[in-house]
N, C-alpha and C positions, 0 to 999 in steps of 0.2 A: 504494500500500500504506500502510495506517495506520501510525503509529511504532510501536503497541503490538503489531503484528505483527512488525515489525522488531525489537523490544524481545527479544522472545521470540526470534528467529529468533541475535539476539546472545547472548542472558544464559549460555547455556550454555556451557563448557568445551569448544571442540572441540580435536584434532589438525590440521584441518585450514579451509580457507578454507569461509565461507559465504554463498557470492553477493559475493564482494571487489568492492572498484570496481573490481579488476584486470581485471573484465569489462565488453565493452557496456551500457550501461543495459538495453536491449533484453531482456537474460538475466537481471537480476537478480532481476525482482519475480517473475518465475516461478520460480528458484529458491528464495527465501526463502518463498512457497508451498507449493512441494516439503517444503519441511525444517519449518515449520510443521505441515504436518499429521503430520509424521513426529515431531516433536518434543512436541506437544502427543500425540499417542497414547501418547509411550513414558514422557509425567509419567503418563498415566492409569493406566500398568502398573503403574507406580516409587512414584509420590511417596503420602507421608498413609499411614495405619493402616486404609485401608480392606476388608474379605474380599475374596480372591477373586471372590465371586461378581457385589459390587458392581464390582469393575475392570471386570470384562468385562462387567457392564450399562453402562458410560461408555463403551466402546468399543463395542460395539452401536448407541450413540447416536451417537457420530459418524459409525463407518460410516454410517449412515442417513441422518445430512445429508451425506454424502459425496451419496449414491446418489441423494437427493433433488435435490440440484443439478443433476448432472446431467443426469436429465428436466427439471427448469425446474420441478420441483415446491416446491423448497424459498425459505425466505428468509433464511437464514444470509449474513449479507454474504462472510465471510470464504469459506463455501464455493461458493460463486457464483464469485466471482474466481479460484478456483482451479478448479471446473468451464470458465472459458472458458478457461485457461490450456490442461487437458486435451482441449476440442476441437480448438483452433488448433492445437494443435502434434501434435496423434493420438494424446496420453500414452494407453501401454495402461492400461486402469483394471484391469486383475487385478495388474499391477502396485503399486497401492495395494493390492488387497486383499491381498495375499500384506504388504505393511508388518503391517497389522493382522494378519495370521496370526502374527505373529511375538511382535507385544506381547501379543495374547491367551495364547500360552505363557508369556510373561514374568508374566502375573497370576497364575497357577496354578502358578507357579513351582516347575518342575519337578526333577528330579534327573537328569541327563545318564546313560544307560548307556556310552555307547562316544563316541570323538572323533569319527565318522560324524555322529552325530546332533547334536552341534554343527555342523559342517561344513554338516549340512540346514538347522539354525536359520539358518546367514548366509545360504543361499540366499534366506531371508525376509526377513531385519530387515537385510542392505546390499545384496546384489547388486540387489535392483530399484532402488537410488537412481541405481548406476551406470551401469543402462540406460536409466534416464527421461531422466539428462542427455545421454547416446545421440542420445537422440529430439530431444530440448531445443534439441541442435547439429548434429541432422541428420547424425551420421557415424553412427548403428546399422544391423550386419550382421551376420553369423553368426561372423567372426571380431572383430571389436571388441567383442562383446556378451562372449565369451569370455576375452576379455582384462582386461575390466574387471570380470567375476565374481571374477578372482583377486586382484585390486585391491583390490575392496571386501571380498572375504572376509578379506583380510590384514588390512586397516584393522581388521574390527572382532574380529579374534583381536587385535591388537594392544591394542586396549580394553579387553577382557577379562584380558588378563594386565596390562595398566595398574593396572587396577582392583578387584583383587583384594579390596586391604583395603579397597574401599568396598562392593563388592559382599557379602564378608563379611560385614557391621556389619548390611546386608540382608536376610539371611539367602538371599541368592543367589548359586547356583554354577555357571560354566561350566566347571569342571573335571570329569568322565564321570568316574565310578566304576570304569571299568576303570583310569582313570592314577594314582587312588587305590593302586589294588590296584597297578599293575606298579610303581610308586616308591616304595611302602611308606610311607605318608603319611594323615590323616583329615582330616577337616572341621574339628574339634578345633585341628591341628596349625598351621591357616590364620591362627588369631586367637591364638596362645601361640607364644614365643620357643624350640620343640623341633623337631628333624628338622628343622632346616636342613639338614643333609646330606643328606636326602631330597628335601626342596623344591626345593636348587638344582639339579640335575640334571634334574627335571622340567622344571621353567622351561627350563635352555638347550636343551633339546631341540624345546622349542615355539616359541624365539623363534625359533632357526636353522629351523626349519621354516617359521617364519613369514615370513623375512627372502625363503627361496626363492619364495615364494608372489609377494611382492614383485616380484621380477625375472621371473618369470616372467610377471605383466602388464607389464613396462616396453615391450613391442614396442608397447603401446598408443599412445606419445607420435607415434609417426612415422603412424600411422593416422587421428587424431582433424584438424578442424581446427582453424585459429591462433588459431578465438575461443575455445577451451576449451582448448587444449594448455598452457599458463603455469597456469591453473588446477591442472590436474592434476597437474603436475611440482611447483607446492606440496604437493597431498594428497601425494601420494607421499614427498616428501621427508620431510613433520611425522611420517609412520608410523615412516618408519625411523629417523628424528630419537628418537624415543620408546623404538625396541628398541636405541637405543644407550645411553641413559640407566640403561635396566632393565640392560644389562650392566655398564654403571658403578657398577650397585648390588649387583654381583656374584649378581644376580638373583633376589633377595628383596624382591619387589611385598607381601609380605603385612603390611608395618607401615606402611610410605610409598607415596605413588599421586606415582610421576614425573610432572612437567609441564611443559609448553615455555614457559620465560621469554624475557624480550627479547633476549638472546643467541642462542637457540634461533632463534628466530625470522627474525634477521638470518641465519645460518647456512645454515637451508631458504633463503633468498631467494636466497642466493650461489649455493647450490648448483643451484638448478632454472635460475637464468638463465644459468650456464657450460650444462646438459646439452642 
């Protein structure tokens, strides 16, 4: 893998590990693959002033050398290495396609009716990363796939309520218009210092919702094998690491975007190598 692959695969802010050396070499370059095309799609959604309509002709384009590679038609280096990554290891490719479903909503940047139709958006934009690596490590079945759906779904609700005041500044919401309406709160209220006594109340009902979401995939760790298990018990750990933070802020994300410093850090380590 190029550095400037790798470059990318780092630069970003995660919660959680991305291809750590804590894994085989074996797993890495195809992870940070993984997260490349997942990461480069979702600048496409996100970053620059660009319309709508232009995001989603950039992700059209990539889909295409996705697809292109694939057949051996295309000559994108980057998606070549990731098409052989996708045979050897049988990656579902609707799997990617559903990545790109997700960013394509994110360009057209939509207005949520109900927490459901969030809940449908994680099925796109994280549950397939949890199943790729599934496949990656050769533990995917019908109860590990299910396990790591509520994993990944938790991670990236966790994000969302991370991110609030960044997503804001965006002019993007994953707060559903119905939690508007039931906590008596606007859009308005996100970016100005009023109805905090609205907001927080919201928030703790989504973190605690989110936390159960959490546990609810933990039975994943005793399923998966020893080459991915350590991995995961980080992810898991930086999520929760994260809705404790948001509680320490008495659960007001909408001025400050909590992050895991080197404390943090050492903390998830202690804690996933006791569990």
């Amino acid at each position: 893998m190029s550095q400037t692959l790798l470059e990318i695969a780092q630069k970003h802010y995660e919660n959680f590990p991305v291809g750590s050396f804590l894994l085989k070499k074996k797993y890495r370059e195809p992870i940070h693959l993984i997260y490349v095309f997942a990461r480069v799609a979702d600048d496409l959604a996100d970053e620059g002033n660009k319309s709508s309509e232009e995001r989603i002709a950039q992700l059209n384009e990539w889909d295409n050398l996705f697809h292109q590679s694939l057949s051996e038609e295309g000559n994108d280096e980057f998606m070549r290495k990731l098409a052989g990554v996708v045979h050897q290891y049988d990656l579902p490719v609707s799997l990617f396609d559903d990545l790109l479903t997700a960013f394509k909503r994110d360009a057209i940047n939509p207005i949520y009716q109900s927490f459901g139709d969030v809940l449908d958006y994680c099925t796109y934009s994280a549950n397939p990363i949890g199943r790729l690596l599934l496949k990656l490590f050769d533990c995917s079945n019908t109860e590990t796939e299910r396990l790591s759906d509520d994993i990944c779904t938790a991670l990236q609700l966790t994000n969302f309520w991370q991110d609030i005041s960044v997503d804001t500044r965006r002019n993007r919401f994953y707060i559903p218009r119905e939690e508007f309406e039931r906590y008596n709160f606007t859009i308005a209220d996100l970016s100005l210092d009023s109805r905090k006594i609205n907001f927080v109340p919201f928030m703790k009902n989504k973190i605690d919702w989110t936390r159960k979401l959490f546990e609810s995939g933990r039975p994943l760790f005793d399923l998966i094998n020893s080459d991915f298990r350590f991995e995961l018990k980080l992810t898991w750990h930086g999520g929760m690491r994260i809705l404790e933070k948001i509680e320490a802020m008495e659960y007001d994300t909408r001025v400050q975007r909590p992050t895991l410093k080197w404390d943090d850090k050492i903390l998830i380590f202690s804690r996933a190598w006791d569990l």
